[in-house]
VMD Tcl script that draws the C-alpha trace (Angstrom):
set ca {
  {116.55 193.84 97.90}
  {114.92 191.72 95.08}
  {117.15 188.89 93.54}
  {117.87 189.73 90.02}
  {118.33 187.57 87.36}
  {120.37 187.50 83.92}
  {118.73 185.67 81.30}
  {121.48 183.98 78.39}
  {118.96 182.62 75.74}
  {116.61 179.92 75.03}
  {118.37 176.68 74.00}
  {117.20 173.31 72.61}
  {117.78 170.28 74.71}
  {117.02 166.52 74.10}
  {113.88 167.03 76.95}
  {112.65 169.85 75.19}
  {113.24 174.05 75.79}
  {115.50 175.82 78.38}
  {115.78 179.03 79.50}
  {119.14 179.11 80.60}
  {120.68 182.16 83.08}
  {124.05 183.22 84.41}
  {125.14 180.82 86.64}
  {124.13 177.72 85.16}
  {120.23 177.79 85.77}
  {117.87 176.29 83.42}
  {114.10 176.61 83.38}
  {111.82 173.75 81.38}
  {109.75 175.39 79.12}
  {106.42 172.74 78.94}
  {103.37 173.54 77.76}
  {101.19 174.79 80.34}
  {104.41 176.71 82.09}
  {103.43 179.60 84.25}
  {106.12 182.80 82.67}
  {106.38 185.88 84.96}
  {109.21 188.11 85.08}
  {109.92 191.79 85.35}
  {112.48 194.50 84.33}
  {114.56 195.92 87.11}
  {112.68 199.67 86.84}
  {116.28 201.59 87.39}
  {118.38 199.08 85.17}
  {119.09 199.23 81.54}
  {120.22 196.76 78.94}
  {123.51 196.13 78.47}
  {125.76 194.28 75.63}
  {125.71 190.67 76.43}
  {129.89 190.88 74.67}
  {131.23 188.40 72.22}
  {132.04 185.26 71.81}
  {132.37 184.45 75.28}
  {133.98 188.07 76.55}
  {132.46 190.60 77.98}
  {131.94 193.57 76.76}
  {134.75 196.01 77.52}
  {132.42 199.42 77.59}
  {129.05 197.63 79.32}
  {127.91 199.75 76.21}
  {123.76 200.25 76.42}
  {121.96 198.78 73.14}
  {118.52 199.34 72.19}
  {115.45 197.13 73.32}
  {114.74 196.18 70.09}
  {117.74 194.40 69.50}
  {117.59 190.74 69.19}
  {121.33 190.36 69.34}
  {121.79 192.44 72.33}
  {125.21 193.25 71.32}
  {127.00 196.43 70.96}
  {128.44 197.82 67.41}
  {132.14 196.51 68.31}
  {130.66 193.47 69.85}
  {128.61 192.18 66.52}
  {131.67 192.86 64.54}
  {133.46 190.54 66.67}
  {130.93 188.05 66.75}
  {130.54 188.37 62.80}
  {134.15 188.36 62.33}
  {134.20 184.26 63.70}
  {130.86 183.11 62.22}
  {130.08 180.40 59.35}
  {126.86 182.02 58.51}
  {128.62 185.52 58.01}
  {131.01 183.68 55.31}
  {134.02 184.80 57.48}
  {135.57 181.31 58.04}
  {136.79 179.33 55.04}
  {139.13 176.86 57.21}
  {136.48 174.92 59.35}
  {137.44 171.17 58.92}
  {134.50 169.67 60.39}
  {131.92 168.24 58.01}
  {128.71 170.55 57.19}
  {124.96 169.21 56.13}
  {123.16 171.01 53.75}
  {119.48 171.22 54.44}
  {115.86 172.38 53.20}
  {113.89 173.99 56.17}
  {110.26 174.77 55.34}
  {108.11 177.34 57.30}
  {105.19 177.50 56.11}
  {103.35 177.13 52.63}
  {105.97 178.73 49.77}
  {108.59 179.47 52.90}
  {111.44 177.10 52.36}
  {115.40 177.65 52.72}
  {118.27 176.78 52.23}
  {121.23 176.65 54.33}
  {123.82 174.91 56.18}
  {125.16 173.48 59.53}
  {127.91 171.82 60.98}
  {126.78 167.63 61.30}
  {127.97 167.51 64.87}
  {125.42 169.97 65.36}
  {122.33 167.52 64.59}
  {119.07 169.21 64.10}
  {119.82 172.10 66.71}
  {120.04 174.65 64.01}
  {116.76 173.71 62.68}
  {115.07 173.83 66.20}
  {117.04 177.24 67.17}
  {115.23 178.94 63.36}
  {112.10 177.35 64.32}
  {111.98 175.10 61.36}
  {108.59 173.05 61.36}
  {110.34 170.72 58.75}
  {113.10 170.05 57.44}
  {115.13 167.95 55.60}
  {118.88 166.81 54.91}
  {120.18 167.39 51.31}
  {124.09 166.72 51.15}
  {126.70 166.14 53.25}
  {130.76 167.64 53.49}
  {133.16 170.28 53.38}
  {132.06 173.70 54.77}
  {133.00 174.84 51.15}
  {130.81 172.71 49.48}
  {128.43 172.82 51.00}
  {128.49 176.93 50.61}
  {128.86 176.35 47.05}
  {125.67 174.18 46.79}
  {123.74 176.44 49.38}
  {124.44 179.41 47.14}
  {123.58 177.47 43.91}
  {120.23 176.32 45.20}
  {119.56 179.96 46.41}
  {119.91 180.57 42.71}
  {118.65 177.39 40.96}
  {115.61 177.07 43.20}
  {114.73 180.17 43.93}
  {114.80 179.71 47.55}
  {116.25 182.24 50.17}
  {118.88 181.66 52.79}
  {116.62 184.14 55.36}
  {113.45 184.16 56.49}
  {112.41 186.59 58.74}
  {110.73 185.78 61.92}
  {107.72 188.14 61.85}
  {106.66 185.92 58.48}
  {107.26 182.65 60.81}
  {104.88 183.57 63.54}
  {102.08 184.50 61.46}
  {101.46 180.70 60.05}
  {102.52 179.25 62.50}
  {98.86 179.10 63.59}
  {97.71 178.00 59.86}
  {99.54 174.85 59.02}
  {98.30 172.84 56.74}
  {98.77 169.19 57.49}
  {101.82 167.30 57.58}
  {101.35 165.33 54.10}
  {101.07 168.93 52.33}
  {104.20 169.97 54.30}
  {106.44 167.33 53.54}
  {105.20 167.00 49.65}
  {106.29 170.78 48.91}
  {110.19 169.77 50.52}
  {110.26 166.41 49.11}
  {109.83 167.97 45.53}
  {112.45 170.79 46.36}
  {114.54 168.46 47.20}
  {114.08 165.80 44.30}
  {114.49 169.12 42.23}
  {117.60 169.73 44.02}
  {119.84 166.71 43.75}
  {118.82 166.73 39.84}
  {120.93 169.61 39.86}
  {124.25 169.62 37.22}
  {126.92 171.02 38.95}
  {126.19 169.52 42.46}
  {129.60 169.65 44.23}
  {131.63 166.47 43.93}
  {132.58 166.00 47.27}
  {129.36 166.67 49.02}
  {127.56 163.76 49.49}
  {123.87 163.62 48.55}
  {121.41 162.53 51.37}
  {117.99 160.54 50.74}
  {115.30 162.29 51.55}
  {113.62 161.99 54.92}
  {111.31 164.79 56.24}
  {112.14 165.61 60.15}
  {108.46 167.15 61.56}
  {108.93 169.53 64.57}
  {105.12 170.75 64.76}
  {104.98 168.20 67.63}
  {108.46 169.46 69.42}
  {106.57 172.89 68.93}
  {103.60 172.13 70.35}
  {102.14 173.67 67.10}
  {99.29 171.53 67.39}
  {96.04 173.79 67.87}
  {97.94 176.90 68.46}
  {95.76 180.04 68.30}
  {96.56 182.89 66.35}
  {98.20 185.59 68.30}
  {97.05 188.81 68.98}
  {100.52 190.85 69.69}
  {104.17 190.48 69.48}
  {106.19 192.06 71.82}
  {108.47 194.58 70.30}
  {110.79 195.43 73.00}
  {111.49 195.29 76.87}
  {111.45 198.29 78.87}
  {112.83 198.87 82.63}
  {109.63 198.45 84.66}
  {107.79 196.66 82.49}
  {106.34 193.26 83.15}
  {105.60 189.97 81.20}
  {103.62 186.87 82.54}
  {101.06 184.06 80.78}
  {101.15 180.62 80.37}
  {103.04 178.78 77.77}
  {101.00 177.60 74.78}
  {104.12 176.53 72.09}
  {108.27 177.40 72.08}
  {109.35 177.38 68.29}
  {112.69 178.53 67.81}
  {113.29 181.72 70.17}
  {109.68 182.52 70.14}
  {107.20 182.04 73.12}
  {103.60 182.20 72.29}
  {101.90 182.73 75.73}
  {98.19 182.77 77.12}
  {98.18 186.28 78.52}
  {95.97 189.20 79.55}
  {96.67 190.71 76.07}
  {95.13 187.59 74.52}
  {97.92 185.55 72.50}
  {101.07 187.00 72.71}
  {104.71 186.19 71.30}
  {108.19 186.96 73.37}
  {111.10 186.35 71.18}
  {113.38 185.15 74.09}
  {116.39 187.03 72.52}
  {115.17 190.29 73.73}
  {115.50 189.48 77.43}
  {119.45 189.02 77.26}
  {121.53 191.72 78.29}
  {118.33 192.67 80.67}
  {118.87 192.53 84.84}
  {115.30 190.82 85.44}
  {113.37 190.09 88.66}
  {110.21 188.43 90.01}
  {107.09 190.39 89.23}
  {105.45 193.43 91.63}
  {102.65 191.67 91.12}
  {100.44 194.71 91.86}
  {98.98 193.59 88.17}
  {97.22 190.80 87.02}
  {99.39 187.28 86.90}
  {99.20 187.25 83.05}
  {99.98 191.19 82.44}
  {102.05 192.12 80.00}
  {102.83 195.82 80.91}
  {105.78 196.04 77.41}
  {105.29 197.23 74.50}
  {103.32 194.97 71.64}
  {102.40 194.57 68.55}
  {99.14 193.79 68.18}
  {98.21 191.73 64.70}
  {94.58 190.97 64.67}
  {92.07 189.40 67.35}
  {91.93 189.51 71.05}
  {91.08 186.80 73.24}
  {90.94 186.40 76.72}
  {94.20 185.30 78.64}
  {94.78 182.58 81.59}
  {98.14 182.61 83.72}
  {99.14 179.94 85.96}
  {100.55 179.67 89.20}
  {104.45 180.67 89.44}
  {106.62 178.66 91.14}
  {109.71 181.24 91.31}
  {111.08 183.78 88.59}
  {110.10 180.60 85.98}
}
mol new
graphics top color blue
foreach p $ca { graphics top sphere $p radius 0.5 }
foreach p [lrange $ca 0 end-1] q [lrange $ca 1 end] { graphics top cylinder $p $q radius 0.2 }
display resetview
């Protein structure tokens, strides 16, 4: 019998990407990484349970769902989470931070300091930059009168990400349109008296990316599917997003659909950079290049 595997998310490390599984496992995630996995053809996804508990149902949820989490289980989740404004009493000390995108994408929003820049790698920030530091309240005050003051969201969805993420202009246009948001900012009457403002310093992630000559991509996948297959070669991680070389051209996995999955090694009856899931496709195709696979990853 093939050894299955279950995936738990992408997470940012000091080296760089993981994959992490159940168990412990982590897989690197360099540039140049041969990906191949497949979908157990008999299984089906499951809810991956909340905050640390499994599900008590092993309820099924839809392959589409980035949260992989069943309707009970994302109320749970929601009901202990800063960014859902359900917890008023967290003592620990929050920054408050610009994140920019791409050209006119910038938000707003917040994170606990003990946190560092994880936040910003998890959204797939390609700058950012502190604004003010203290008291989860404050700084949910100021995040929601900058929303308003600025005109700057708190959301940005990922499909407008991974379109410019190809496109970036360079990094002197990138940090000039946050340093003026944030000069703009801090000139702001009714700033919160005990958050502390922070000079500004721009934090550039286009290198952590591997943004640097990224092609466009062709197709996003949309959803896993028992049987299906994925494999290519790593060209840039940003956030939860993998833009691989593949058959299909250029091709983006958000890793967050491959939790609650039971996944395996590939059949490899198809081509070592198939992709055999649904996709997307945006624009151009190009030709693909896999590597060689040394395991599941």
């Amino acid at each position: 019998m093939a050894r299955v595997w279950s995936c738990t998310g992408l997470r940012w490390s000091a080296d760089g990407p993981l994959l992490r599984w159940s168990g412990g496992r982590a897989s690197p995630l360099p540039r140049g990484k041969a990906v191949a996995f497949g979908i157990v053809a008999e299984g089906r996804r499951t809810c991956v349970g909340a905050r640390g508990n499994p599900c008590a149902l092993r309820a099924g949820v839809s392959g589409r769902n980035t949260g992989a989490r069943c309707e009970e289980c994302a109320r749970l989740d929601r009901a202990h989470s800063v960014a859902a404004d359900t917890i008023a009493d967290d003592p620990r000390p929050y920054h408050v931070y610009l994140a920019w995108f791409g050209p006119g994408m910038v938000k707003v929003g917040i994170t606990a300091v003990e946190r560092g820049s994880a936040r910003l790698l998890e959204q797939g920030a390609v700058s950012f930059g502190w604004l003010g530091r203290g008291p989860l309240m404050a700084a949910r005050r100021a995040e929601e009168m900058l929303r308003a003051a600025l005109g700057v969201p708190d959301r940005i969805p990922y499909a407008e990400k991974r379109v410019v993420r190809a496109h970036l202009p360079d990094a002197g246009e990138r940090v000039s349109e946050l340093a003026v948001l944030h000069g703009r900012a801090l000139g702001l009457a009714g700033w919160p008296e005990s958050l502390e403002p922070v000079p500004f310093r721009a934090v550039d992630h286009v290198g952590v990316f591997g943004l640097d000559g990224l092609p466009a991509a062709d197709g996003v996948v949309t959803e896993l599917v028992a049987g299906g297959e994925v494999a290519g070669e790593v060209l840039a991680v940003a956030g939860p997003d993998l833009h691989l070389d593949t058959g299909r051209g250029v091709v983006v996995l958000d890793t967050r659909l491959m939790t609650g999955w039971e996944l395996t090694a590939p059949t490899g009856q198809g081509t070592r950079d198939a992709v055999t899931v649904p996709v997307r496709e945006l624009g151009r195709r190009g030709e693909g290049s896999g590597g060689v696979q040394d395991g599941l990853f």
